[in-house]
Phi, psi and omega in degrees: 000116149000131187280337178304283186301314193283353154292308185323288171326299171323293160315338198251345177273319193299284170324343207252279197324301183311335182255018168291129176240161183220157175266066181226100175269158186277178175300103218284320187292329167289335169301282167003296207259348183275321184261347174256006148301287190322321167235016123299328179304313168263049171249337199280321186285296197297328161311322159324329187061356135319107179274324168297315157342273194322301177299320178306289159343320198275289173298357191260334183262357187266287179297289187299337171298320165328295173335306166314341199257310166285073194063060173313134163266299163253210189279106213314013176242359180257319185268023137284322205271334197283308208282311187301307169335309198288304167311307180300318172260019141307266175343290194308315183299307145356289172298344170243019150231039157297324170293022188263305191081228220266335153315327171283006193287348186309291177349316197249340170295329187282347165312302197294332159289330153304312204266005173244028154282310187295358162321340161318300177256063180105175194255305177308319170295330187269327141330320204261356198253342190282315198307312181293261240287342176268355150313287202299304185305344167328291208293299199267019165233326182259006159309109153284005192142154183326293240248323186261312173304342188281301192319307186312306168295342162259022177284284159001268189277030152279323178303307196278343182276353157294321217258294186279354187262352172255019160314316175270032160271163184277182322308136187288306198043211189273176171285166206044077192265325185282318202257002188253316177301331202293300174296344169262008148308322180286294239261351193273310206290331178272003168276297175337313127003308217273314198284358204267124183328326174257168152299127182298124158285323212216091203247142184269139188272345209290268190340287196301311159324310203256335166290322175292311160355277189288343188257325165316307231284324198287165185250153188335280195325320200265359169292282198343294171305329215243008183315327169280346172272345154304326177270323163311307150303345164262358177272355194282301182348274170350294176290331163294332161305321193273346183282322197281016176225354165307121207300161179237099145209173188285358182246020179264146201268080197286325167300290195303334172283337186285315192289340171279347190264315165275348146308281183332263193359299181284351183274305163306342186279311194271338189034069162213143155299119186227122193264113175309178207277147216270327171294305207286353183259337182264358185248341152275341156259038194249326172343120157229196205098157186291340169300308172322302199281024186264318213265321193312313185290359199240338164290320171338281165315273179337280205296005202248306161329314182310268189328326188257006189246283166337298161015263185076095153255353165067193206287023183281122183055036082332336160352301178294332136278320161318325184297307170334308177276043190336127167277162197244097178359100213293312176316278180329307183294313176304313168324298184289326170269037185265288175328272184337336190258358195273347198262140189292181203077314209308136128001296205273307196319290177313298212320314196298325171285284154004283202307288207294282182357297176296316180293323190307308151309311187284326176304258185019289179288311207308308207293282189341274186314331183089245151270009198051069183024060162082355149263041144206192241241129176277179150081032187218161168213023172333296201290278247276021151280322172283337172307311208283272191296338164278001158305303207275141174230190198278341170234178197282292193321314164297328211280321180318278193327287192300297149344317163279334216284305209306312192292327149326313204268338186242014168273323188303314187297319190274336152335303192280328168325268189326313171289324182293333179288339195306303175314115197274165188081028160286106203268146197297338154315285182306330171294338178268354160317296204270317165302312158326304173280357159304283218289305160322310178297315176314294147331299168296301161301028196288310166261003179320276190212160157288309194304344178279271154037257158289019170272338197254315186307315205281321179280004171275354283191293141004261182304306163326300204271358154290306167311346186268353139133350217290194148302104166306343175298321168324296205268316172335268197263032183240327164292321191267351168302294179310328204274318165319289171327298179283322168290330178281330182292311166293358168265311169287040181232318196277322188264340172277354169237043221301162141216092157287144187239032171264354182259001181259351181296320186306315174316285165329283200310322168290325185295297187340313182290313158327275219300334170301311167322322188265328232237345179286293190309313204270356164268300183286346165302335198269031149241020176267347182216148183280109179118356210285354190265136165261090190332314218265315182276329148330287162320251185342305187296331167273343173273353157280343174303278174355274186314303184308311197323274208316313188274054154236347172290319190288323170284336176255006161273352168313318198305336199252042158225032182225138159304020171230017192275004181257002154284336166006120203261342161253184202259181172265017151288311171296316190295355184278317169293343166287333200290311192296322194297284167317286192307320203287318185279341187287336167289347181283321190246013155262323167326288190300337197283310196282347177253024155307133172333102147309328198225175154345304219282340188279330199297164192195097191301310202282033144266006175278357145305299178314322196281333164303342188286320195273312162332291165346288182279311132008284181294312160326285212326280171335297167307347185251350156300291167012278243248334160094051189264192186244075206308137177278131199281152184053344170305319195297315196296313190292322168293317202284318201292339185279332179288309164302356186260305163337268157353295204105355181292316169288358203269090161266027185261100171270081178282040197245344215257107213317291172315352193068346179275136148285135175281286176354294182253358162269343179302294180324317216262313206301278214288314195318278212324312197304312168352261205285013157269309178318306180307320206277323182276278178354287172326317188274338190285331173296329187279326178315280177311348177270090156033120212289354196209131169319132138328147165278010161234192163093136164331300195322280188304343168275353161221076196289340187289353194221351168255014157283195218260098193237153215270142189295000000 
């Protein structure tokens, strides 16, 4: 393909996703409680009789109810109070570098860069920090001046202080609500798992991920209460081992375990009892077989958790799961993953240089242009910098998409704006009436689309700036002229400061394998001594396992929305098999992590060789993905046979043993061989797929005999 044609393309998925709507809503009590800011704030302007309030109030209860709207992780009066904090001395700060003039773009590149690091800690954190920085832009680009700039702000913040008191209306429910979605998220993806007719190749670690997530998140005082939803996430583990080794046959009651696995779900969800079908309870106890006694007690436990969580029995007889979970210092943890993205290559790094550049630019250009020859409001570049920043996303694929949508959608708005507005005798009642419900539409539309989306923003928008007296005409055709301006400008920002993820995989691909590296080896040292494994550093290897996994999962669903994807360096069939590849080994080490030895007697001294063998070729791997070299077929299986043989590891003959068998060490012998078979299928679909010849630079290449994977 072309480099011409493969833009085309790119271009014509990107235009199709932008006119893509989707039926996906915020919480309706949360929608609620956003639109009843929204309209005290104009019941407070309008009785005031005041237009300026009335607007400020508006934009102050406008923006943070959005804010509000996006995956509360914690408790919603703490992220309406953080994010209304924020926004407000963004705003207060604003006013005082309106006077910097063409100085201030220093300012806001360095905002902006902040605010697209934090994306580090989420895609709702990262949102909410750009939403604080388009505060600072309000104040320090529309400040008629200090003394008329404060009033605004303190307009402002009446608004957003409207926005946390009604965060403290009933209905209340139960507590945690973001880690009880999080965790019936998990129990909907393993019914899903339980009910599907085939064997999965291939299952996302993401519903776990986002559940640890969310559950990290709480602080030391509030785990206790929420110990059972702790504990449910470590029995779905269980349950997830056990559903994926389950036989694909016709006598397993596969409907009745998917319904029992979404009973939990609605029960944690709903914090109402809700009891699998009355069928479906008699036909697992009706189960019998080593499949049953693997899976059934641990369905139990779930459902027992459901129950002692439903309660409130708080941490009784759970200790031991609260241990599991350390809390972790929110500062420190937040640090570090700041820290990790500070370094150039990091994921975030190009974006966050993307964000500042680009608003920085976009403020610019916006001042530069003017008034659009007299048809918009001069001397500003507000929109189209928040267009600009709020375009560019972390891929080719959003950032593309969300560019055609915003400037559709606010060419639509402001057109329809204008025609409704044409009829004279519009009374300043009706206008905050219509602004109000616009501003309502915002909400409701919120996941919709960009293109619904900004059809409700540019026409709320309108109206906003007709009641303030300004020319409505301004805003007609002055907002989406800016929004045009800032999605093109963000687009052109992307392709000169690209993050393609077809030159990255390999990379991603390598990190998994470090990881691997730490977290393989140190499973199979713990069957050589009993205890020998360290729950907590074990745990940490795998959710950094969990995470490398997921952005090598992310990039490569990226690959088929990028003009470049026919550089790729795998084909998309091989990247299926690697992925396949990949899942086979992360079951190898839930395998191993769930069979440790308990006692003396399970332990099998001759896997500490193997695991310096597999540590060894682990690390080659790695480098030679890396370096994007030609990994060698069979060295890892030809060492472990010779180590095992060495060792005493194949040697299953016990005569001290009643039968003459090591149990023990055929156990052992069993999970290494599944191991290093899993590992060995990799190895080979990367060598099908590699590049016929090593680079010319890099270790790899420069000793291809000792870094592909040559026998120890």
């Amino acid at each position: 393909m072309s480099e011409v044609k493969a833009w085309g393309s790119a271009l014509q998925h990107s235009f199709r996703a932008a006119l893509k709507v989707e039926r996906v809503f915020s919480d309706p009590w949360a929608i609620g409680r956003a639109v009843l800011a929204v309209v005290a704030a104009s019941v407070i302007g309008w009785a005031l009789d005041d237009p300026t309030a009335w607007a400020m109030m508006t934009v102050g209860t406008f923006i943070c109810g959005i804010g509000t709207l996006l995956a509360p992780i914690r408790h919603r009066a703490v992220n309406a109070l953080a994010l209304g904090a924020g926004f407000t001395l963004a705003t207060l700060i604003g006013v005082f570098l309106h006077p910097m003039g063409w100085w201030f773009l220093i300012v806001l590149a360095v905002a902006s860069y902040l605010a697209g690091l934090w994306r580090a800690l989420g895609v709702a954190p990262g949102i909410r920090a750009c939403l604080v920085t388009i505060g600072l832009m309000i104040t320090a680009d529309l400040s008629p001046g200090i003394t008329a700039g404060l009033v605004m702000v303190q307009w402002i913040a009446a608004g957003a202080a409207l926005v946390v008191l009604v965060q403290l209306l009933p209905p209340y429910g139960r507590r945690h609500p973001a880690q009880r979605k999080a965790v019936a998220a998990v129990y909907r993806a393993l019914a899903d798992t339980a009910r599907a007719d085939e064997p999965a190749p291939y299952v996302s670690s993401a519903p776990f991920t986002a559940a640890r997530s969310a559950l990290d998140l709480l602080p030391a005082f509030a785990r206790p209460a929420a110990a059972p939803l702790y504990g449910l996430l470590a029995e779905a583990e269980n349950i997830r081992r056990a559903l994926l080794y389950l036989p694909r046959t016709g006598r397993l009651p596969r409907p009745a375990i998917a319904d029992a696995l979404d009973a939990v779900a609605r029960t944690v969800l709903t914090a109402r009892p809700q009891d699998a079908d009355a069928e479906a309870a008699r036909l697992l106890d009706s189960w019998r077989g080593p499949e049953a006694e693997a899976l059934r007690p641990h369905l139990r436990e779930a459902a027992r958790l459901a129950d002692h969580w439903l309660e409130a029995r708080g941490p009784e007889g759970l200790d031991q799961v609260l241990d599991a979970f350390p809390a972790e210092n929110p500062v420190r943890s937040g640090w570090r993953r700041l820290r990790a993205e500070l370094r150039p290559g990091a994921p975030l790094f190009l974006h966050a240089i993307r964000i500042a550049v680009g608003t920085a630019a976009g403020e610019a250009v916006g001042r530069a242009f003017g008034d659009f020859w007299g048809h918009a409001l001069p001397d500003h570049g507000f929109w189209a910098a928040l267009t600009t920043m709020l375009v560019l996303f972390p891929d080719y694929g959003h950032t593309f998409a969300r560019g055609w949508a915003r400037p559709i959608g606010s060419i639509l708005g402001g057109l329809v704006a204008w025609v409704v507005l044409l009829p004279s005798g519009w009374s300043a009642g009706w206008l905050v009436i219509v602004a109000t419900v616009l501003a309502a539409c915002v909400f409701l539309t919120l996941r919709v689309g960009q293109l619904v989306l900004n059809f409700f923003i540019t026409a709320w928008i309108v109206f906003l700036i007709t009641r303030l007296g300004s020319a409505a005409q301004l805003i007609e055709w002055g907002r989406p002229a800016d929004t045009l301006v800032g999605a093109l400008l963000g687009l052109v920002v992307f392709v000169a400061i690209p993050t393609y993820h077809h030159h990255r995989t390999h990379e991603l691909l390598a990190d998994w394998l470090r990881v691997q590296r730490r977290l393989l080896p140190a499973l199979v040292t713990g069957y050589a001594e009993a205890g020998a494994v360290d729950p907590a550093e074990i745990d940490m290897l795998r959710g950094r396992s969990r995470q490398a996994r997921e952005r090598l999962d992310a990039a490569v669903s990226s690959l088929g929305h990028e003009p470049r994807r026919h550089r790729s360096r795998w084909s998309p069939t091989e990247l299926t098999g690697i992925q396949h590849a990949v899942y086979e080994i992360s079951q190898c080490a839930s395998v191993l992590y769930d069979r440790q030895p308990g006692s003396a007697a399970d332990a099998v001294p001759e896997t500490a060789e193997f695991a310096a063998v597999l540590d060894h070729h682990l690390a080659e791997l790695a480098a030679v993905v890396a370096a994007k070299g030609h990994p060698q077929e069979g060295a890892l299986r030809a060492a472990f046979d010779v180590t095992a043989t060495r060792s005493g590891l194949a040697d299953l003959v016990d005569p001290a043993a009643p039968d003459g068998v090591a149990h023990a060490r055929g156990r052992a012998l069993t999970l290494c061989l599944r191991t290093v078979t899993a590992v060995e299928q990799l190895v080979s679909r990367l060598a099908s797929g590699a590049e016929p010849h090593a680079p010319s630079t890099g270790t790899a290449a420069r000793r291809p005999a000792r870094t592909t994977l040559a026998g120890s």
